[in-house]
Structure formats: structure tokens, C-alpha cells
C-alpha positions as CSV (number, residue, x, y, z in Angstrom):
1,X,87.4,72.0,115.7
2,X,91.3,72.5,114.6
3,X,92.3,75.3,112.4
4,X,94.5,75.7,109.8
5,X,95.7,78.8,109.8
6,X,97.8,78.6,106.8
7,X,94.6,77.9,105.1
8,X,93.1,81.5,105.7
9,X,96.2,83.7,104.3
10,X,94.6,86.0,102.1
11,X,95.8,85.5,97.9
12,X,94.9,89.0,97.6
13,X,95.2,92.0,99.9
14,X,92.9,94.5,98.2
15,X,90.4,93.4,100.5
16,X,92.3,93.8,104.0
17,X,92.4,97.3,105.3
18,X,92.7,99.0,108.3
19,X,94.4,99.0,111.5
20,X,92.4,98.5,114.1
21,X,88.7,97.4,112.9
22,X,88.0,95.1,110.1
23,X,85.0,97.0,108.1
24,X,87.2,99.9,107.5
25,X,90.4,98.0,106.7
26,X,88.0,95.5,104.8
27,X,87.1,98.4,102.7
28,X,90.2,100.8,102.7
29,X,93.8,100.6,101.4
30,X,94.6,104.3,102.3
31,X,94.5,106.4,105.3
32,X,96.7,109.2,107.1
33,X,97.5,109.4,110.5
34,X,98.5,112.3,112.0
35,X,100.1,112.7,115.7
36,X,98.9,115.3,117.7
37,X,100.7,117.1,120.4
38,X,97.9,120.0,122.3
39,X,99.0,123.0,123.9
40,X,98.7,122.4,127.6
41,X,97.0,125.2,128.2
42,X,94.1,124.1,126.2
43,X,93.7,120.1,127.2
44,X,90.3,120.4,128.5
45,X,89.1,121.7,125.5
46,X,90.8,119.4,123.4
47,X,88.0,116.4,123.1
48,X,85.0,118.7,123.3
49,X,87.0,120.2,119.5
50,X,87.4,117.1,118.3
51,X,83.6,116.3,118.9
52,X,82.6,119.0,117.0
53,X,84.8,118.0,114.4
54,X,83.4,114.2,114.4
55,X,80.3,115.8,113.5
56,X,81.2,117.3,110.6
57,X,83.7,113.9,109.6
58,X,80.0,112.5,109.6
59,X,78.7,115.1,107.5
60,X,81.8,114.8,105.0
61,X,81.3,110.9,105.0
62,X,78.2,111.1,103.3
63,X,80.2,113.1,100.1
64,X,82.0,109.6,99.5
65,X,85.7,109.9,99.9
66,X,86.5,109.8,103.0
67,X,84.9,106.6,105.1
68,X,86.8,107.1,108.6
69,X,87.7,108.9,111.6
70,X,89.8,107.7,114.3
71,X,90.5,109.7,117.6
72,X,93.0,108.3,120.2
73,X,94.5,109.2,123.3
74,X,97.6,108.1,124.6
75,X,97.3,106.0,127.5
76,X,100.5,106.4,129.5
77,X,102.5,102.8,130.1
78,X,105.3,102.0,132.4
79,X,107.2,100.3,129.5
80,X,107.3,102.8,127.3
81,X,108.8,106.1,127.0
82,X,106.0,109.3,127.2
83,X,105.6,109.8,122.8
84,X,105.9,113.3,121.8
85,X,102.3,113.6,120.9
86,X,99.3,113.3,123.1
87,X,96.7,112.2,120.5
88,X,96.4,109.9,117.4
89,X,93.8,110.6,114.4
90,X,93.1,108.2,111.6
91,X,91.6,109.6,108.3
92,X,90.4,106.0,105.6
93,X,89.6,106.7,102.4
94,X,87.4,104.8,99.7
95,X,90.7,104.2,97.7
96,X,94.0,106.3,96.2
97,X,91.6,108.3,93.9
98,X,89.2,109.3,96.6
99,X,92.3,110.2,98.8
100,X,93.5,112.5,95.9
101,X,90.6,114.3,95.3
102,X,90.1,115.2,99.1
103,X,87.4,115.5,101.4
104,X,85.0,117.5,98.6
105,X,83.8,120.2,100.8
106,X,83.2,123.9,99.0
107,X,82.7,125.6,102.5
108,X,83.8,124.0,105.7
109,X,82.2,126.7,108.1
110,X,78.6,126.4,106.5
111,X,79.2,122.4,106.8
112,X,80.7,122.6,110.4
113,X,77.4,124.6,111.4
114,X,74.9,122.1,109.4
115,X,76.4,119.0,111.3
116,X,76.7,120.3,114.7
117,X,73.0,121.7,114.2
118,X,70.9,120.2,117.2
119,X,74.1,118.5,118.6
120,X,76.1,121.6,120.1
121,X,75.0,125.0,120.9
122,X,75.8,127.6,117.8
123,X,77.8,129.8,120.7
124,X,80.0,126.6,121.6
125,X,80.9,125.7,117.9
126,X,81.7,129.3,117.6
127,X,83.7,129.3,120.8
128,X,85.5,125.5,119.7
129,X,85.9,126.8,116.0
130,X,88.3,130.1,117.6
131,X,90.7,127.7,119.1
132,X,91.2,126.0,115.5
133,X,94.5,127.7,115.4
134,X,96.3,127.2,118.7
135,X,94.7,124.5,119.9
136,X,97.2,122.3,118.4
137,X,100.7,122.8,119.5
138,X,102.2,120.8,116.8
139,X,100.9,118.2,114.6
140,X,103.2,115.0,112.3
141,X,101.6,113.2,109.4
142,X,101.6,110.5,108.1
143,X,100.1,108.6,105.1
144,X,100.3,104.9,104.7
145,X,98.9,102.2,102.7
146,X,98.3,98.4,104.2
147,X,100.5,96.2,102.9
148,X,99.0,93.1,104.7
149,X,96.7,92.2,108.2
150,X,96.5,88.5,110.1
151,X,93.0,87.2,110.6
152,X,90.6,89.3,112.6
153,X,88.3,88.4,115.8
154,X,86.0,90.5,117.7
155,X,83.7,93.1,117.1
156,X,83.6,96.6,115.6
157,X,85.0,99.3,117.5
158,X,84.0,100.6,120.8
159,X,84.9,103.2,123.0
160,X,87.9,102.3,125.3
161,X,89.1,99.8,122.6
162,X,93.1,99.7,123.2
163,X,95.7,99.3,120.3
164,X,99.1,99.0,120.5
165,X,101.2,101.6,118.0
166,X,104.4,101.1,116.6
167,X,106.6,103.6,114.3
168,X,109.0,101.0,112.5
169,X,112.4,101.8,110.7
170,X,112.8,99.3,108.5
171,X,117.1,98.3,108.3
172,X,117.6,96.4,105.7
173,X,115.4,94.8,102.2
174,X,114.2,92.1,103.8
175,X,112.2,93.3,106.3
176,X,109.2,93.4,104.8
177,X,109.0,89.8,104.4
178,X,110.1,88.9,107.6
179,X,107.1,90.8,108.5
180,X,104.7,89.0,106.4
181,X,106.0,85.8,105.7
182,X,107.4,84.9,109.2
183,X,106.4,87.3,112.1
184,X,102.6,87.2,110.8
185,X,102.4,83.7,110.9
186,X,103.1,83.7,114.8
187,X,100.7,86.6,115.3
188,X,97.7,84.3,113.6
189,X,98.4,81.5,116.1
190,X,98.2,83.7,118.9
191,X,95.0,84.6,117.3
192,X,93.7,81.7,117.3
193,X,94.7,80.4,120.9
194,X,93.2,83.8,122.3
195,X,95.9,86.2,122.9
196,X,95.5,88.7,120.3
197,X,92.7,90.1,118.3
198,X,94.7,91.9,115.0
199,X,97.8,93.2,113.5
200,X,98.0,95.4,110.9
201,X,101.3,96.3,109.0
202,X,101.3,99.2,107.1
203,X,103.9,101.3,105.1
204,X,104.3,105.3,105.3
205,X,104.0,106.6,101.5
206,X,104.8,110.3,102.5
207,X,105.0,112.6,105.5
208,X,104.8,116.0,106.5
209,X,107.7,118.2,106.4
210,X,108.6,118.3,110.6
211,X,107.7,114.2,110.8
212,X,110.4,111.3,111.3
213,X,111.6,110.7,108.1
214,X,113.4,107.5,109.6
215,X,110.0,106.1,109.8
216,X,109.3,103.5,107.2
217,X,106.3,102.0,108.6
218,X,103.7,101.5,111.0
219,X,102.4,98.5,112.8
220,X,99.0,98.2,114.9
221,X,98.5,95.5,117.3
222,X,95.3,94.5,119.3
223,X,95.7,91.9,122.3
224,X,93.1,90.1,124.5
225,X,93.5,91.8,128.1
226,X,92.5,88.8,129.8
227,X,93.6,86.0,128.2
228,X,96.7,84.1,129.8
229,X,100.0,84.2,129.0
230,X,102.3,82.0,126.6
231,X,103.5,79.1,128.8
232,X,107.5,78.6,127.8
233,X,108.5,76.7,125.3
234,X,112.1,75.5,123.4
235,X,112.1,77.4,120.7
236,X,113.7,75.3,117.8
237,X,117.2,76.2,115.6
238,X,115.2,77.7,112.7
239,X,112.7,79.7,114.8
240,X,115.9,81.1,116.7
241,X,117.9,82.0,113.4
242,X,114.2,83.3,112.1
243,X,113.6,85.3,115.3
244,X,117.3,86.6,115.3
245,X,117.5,87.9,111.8
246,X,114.2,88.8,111.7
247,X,114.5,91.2,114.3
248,X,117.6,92.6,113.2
249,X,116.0,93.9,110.1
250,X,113.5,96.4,111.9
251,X,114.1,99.0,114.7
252,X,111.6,100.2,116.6
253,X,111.7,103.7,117.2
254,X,108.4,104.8,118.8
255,X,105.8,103.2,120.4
256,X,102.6,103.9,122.1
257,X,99.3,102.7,123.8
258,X,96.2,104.0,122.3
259,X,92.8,104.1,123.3
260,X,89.9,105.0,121.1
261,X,87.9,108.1,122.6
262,X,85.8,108.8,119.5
263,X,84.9,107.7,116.0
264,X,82.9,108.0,113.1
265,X,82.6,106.0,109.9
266,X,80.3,105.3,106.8
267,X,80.4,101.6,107.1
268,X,78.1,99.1,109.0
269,X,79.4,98.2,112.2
């Protein structure tokens, strides 16, 4: 069967969403990301914290507004330089509105013990709950909406799942199409010959005080481990020029390997 891939861009993007999985980016045009450095002194602790806390993301699902939680590590990679952060969390929301009103909880303690019920021991959430303070050394965030997503293979998430993170500072007013109208076209083909599951191109809205304000936007990529590699090819004048300009109107400046530890969301999987 040949596919044209020019035949599946989407006309409208309100239904492409997320970054890594396509029910929640199917679903969500909004979500934060925050970067998360942990005090070394506390490491071990660090995933049992956030598994209380995906218990209660559960719980606060069910409210409405928010749909998704993400938690990464970062995987270290020889060709990259070590980010300063050690873990990545994804917060989707319903929509704008949702976002705005927040997460709709009165009283996050009685909550946190009512979703942890049966799950963890009362002393350990008490225990997990003191380190709320210091078991973050620092924290950067980040809150984007998607501006566009190629075409999507695979299934929903699942532990180990491995995404490729980019922090993008965009140089001049045409990068955004260059992104979309040019680089996006190549990722689909390599989509469709096996190489890569999804990209995801998003742009930051606002950030916390202490984040990289450089930062314009943020790409997620997710590739096929085991399929084989482009064979070479003679690229032609206009994909040179294309290629060449293209990539002089973006700047890369952070990247990172993720890989998905935990998770919780509203939707069907």
C-alpha cells in the first residue's frame, strides 16, 4: 500500500496535543512542564515522592481539569551534555480555561491521604509528605501550548518509553514555519518508513521567574530503537538551501533523553 503523506496533514490542530502520546495530545492544547533538579542527598527518595504524588494526580483527575501526569528521568547520553535537571514532569489540561482555574482541590492533605489510602502506609505518606520542602533542590517551569504534531504510530505509553527533549531558541520570524511547513514534512516520511514514532512542536507561553528566558520553544521527538538507519542520499539544491536556512533560524540550546518512570491520566489508553 503507498501513502501519501501530504494527504494526512491535519486542516485543524485543535485536535493534536501532546508530546509524547497521542490520547493526551489528541485531547489537550495546554500543559506545563517543569524541570526538576533533586537534592542529592535525597535521590533515593525522590520516586517513592513522586508515587505518592501520582496517586493523588489520579485522585485530582477525576475533578476534571487536569487530565495528565508525566514523570521522566534523565537518561544520561554520550552526545549530549549532563542538563541541569535530573527529572522532567508534564502537567495536560482539558483546555486554557481548565488550566486557569487550577487543579480544584479545597485541601490537598485530606486528598493526598484519601488517594494513597490502601496504596502506601499512612506513616510513609507522612514520612514522603515532610520532605515536600527540600526534596527539590530547584525546580524551572514551563508552560506551552502545541502548535502542531506529525502523524503518530504506536501504542499508548509504557514504562521505559524514551523521548528525545529539546529546549529551542527560535532566531529569527521564520522559524516557526520552517518547523512546520518544511522540517515536519521530513519527520512524517521517516514515519512512515519506520524510523520515528512522533514529533511534537510546541511553543513556551510563560515561565517561571529563575527559567531560560531564551527559550522559545520545545520539541519532543520519539524514534524507533531498532529500525535501520537512513542509507545516503544526494540531497537536491532546494533541500540544501531548505536545510541550510532552515537551520539557521533555530538554536538549540538544551537537550535531553527522557525516559518515562511513571504516569497517570484520565484518558483511555
Amino acid at each position: 500500500m503507498i501513502i501519501n503523506h501530504k494527504s494526512i496533514e491535519m486542516k485543524q490542530f485543535k485536535l493534536l496535543l501532546f508530546l509524547l502520546f497521542l490520547p493526551i495530545f489528541a485531547f489537550s492544547q495546554v500543559f506545563d512542564v517543569e524541570q526538576v533538579k533533586v537534592n542529592p542527598s535525597m535521590m533515593g527518595d525522590y520516586e517513592k515522592f513522586e508515587g505518592m504524588w501520582a496517586n493523588a494526580h489520579e485522585e485530582i483527575h477525576k475533578i476534571g481539569n487536569k487530565i495528565g501526569w508525566f514523570l521522566f528521568k534523565v537518561v544520561p547520553n554520550s552526545n549530549q551534555p549532563k542538563p541541569g535537571f535530573d527529572y522532567v514532569i508534564l502537567n495536560f489540561y482539558k483546555d486554557a480555561e481548565a488550566k486557569k482555574a487550577g487543579w480544584g482541590v479545597k485541601n490537598m492533605q485530606t486528598l493526598m491521604k484519601k488517594a494513597n489510602y490502601g496504596k502506601i502506609k499512612s506513616s510513609e505518606v507522612k514520612r514522603l509528605s515532610s520532605l515536600g520542602g527540600k526534596i527539590k533542590s530547584e525546580v524551572k517551569g514551563y508552560s506551552l501550548s502545541v502548535l502542531d504534531a506529525t502523524i503518530e504510530v504506536g501504542s499508548g505509553p509504557v514504562i521505559g518509553d524514551r523521548v528525545i527533549y529539546h529546549g529551542v531558541k527560535a532566531l529569527n520570524d521564520d522559524y516557526e514555519n520552517y518547523e512546520m511547513k518544511w522540517f515536519k514534512d521530513g519527520h512524517n516520511q521517516d514515519i512512515i518508513e519506520g524510523r520515528r514514532l512522533a514529533w511534537y512542536f510546541n511553543k513556551v507561553q510563560s515561565s517561571t521567574d529563575n527559567a531560560d528566558k531564551s527559550m522559545t520553544h520545545v520539541i519532543f521527538e520519539r524514534f524507533n530503537p531498532s529500525a535501520p538507519q537512513r542509507e545516503a542520499f544526494e540531497p537536491t539544491f532546494i533541500q540544501q538551501m531548505m536545510w541550510k536556512h532552515g537551520g539557521a533560524s533555530r538554536e538549540f540550546i538544551e537537550d535531553a533523553t527522557l525516559e518515562l518512570v511513571n504516569f497517570r491520566s484520565s484518558l483511555p489508553q
